[in-house]
C-alpha positions as CSV (number, residue, x, y, z in Angstrom):
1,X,8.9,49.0,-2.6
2,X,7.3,47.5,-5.6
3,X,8.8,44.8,-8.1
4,X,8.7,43.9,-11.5
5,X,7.7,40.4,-12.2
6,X,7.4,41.0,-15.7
7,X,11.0,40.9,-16.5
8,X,12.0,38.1,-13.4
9,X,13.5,35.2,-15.3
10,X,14.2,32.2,-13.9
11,X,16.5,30.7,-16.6
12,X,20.2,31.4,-16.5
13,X,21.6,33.6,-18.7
14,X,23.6,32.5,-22.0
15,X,27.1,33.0,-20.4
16,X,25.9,31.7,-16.9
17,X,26.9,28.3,-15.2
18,X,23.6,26.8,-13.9
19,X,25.1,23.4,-12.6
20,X,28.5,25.0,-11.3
21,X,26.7,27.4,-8.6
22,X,25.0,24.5,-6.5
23,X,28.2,22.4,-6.4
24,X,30.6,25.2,-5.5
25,X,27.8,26.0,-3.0
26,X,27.9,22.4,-1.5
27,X,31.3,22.5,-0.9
28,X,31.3,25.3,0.4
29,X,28.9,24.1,3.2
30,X,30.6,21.2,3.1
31,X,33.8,22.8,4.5
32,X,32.2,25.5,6.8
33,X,30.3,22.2,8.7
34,X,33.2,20.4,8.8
35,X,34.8,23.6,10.4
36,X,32.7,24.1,13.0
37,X,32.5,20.5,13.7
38,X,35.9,20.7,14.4
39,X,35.9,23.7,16.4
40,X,33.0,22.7,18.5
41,X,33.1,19.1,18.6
42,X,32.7,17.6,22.6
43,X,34.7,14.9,22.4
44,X,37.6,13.2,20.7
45,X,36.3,11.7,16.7
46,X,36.5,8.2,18.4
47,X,34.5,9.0,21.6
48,X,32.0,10.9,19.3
49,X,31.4,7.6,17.2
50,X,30.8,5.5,19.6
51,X,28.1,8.2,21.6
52,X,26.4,8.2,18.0
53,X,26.7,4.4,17.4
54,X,25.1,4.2,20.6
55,X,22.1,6.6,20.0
56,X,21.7,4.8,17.3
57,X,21.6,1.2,18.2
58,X,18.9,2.8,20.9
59,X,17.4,3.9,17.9
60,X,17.0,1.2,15.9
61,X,15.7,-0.9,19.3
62,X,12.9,1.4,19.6
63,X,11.9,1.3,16.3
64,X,11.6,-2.4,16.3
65,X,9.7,-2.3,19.3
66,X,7.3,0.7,17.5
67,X,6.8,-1.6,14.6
68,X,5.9,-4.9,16.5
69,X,3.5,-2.6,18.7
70,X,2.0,-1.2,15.3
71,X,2.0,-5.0,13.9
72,X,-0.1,-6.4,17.0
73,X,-2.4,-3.1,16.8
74,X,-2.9,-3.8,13.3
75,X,-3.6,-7.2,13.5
76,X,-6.0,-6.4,16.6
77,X,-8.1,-4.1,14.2
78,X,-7.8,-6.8,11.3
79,X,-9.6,-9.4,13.8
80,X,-12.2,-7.1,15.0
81,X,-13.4,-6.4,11.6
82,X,-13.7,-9.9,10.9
83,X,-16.1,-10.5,14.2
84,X,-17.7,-7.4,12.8
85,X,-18.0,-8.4,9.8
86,X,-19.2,-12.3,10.8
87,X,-21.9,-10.2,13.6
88,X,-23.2,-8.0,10.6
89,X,-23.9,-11.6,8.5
90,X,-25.5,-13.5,10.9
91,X,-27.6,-10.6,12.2
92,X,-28.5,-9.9,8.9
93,X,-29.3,-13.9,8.2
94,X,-31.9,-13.9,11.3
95,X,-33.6,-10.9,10.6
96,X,-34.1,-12.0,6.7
97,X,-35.3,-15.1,8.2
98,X,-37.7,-13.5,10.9
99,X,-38.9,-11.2,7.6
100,X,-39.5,-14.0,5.7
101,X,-41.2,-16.2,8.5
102,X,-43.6,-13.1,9.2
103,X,-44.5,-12.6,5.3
104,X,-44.2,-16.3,3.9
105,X,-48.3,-16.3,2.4
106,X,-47.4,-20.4,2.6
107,X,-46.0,-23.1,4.7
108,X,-42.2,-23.8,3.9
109,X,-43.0,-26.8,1.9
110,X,-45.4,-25.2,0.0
111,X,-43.4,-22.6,-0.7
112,X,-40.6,-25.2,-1.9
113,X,-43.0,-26.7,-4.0
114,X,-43.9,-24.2,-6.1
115,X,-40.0,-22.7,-6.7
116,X,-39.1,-26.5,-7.7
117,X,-42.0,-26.1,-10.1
118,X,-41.3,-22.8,-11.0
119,X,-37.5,-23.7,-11.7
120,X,-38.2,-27.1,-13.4
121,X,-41.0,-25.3,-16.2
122,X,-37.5,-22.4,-16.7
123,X,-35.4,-25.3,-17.1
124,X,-37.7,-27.6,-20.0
125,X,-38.8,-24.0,-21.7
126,X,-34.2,-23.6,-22.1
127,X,-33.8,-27.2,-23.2
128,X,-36.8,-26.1,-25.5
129,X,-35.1,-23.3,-27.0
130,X,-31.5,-25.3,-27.1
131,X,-33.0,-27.8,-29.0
132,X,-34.9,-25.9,-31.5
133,X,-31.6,-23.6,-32.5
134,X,-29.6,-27.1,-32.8
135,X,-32.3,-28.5,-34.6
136,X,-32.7,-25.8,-37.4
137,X,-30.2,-25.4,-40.1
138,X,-28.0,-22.1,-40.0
139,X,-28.4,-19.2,-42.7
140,X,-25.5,-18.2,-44.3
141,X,-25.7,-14.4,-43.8
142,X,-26.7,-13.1,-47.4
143,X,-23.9,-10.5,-48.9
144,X,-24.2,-7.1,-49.4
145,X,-24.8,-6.3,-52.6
């Protein structure tokens, strides 16, 4: 059995209700539930509140418990990736250190030496530089003609 999609509309028509049908459907279930809660219940409405309040008291204890559990498992996991993370640092601090004491061309205070040099000529060539842009006068910027 085929179908035609082409003329399947999913809008209401002019004259239809579109809100009406879901309500009068609700009630309808409403009143068929409470129907066969009433046919079928076990117990008396007051010995049926208290088994619920029960279950869920039971409930809600559980779930506390399942929560703290998660917590502590969380906060397990958050500590070991901070040792992790600490491990990974100094690991990779004494291998870059073992690198560099394998490569170094020069002692350690030679080495010092020439970086204290090397910063203090960066240093006097920016003063340099500072001083000659505050020593010379600013242009105006010429207008466009």
């Amino acid at each position: 059995m085929r179908t035609n999609l082409n003329n399947f509309d999913l809008e209401p028509a002019d004259g239809e209700a579109s809100g009406g049908g879901v309500l009068g459907l609700a009630l309808v279930a409403l009143a068929v539930g409470a129907g066969t809660a009433l046919l079928f219940a076990p117990a008396e409405g007051a010995k049926t509140r208290e088994v619920v309040g029960g279950h869920l008291r039971d409930f809600r204890g559980e779930a506390e418990s399942a929560l703290a559990r998660v917590q502590r498992e969380i906060g397990r996991r958050d500590a070991r990736r901070r040792r992790e993370r600490r491990l990974a640092a100094l690991l990779g601090l004494a291998v870059g250190a073992a690198v560099a004491a394998l490569v170094l061309p020069q002692s350690g205070p030679d080495t010092r030496r020439k970086l204290s040099a090397a910063v203090r000529r960066r240093k006097e060539q920016a003063d340099e530089v500072v001083d000659r842009v505050v020593r010379e006068p600013q242009r105006d910027p010429q207008p466009a003609a």
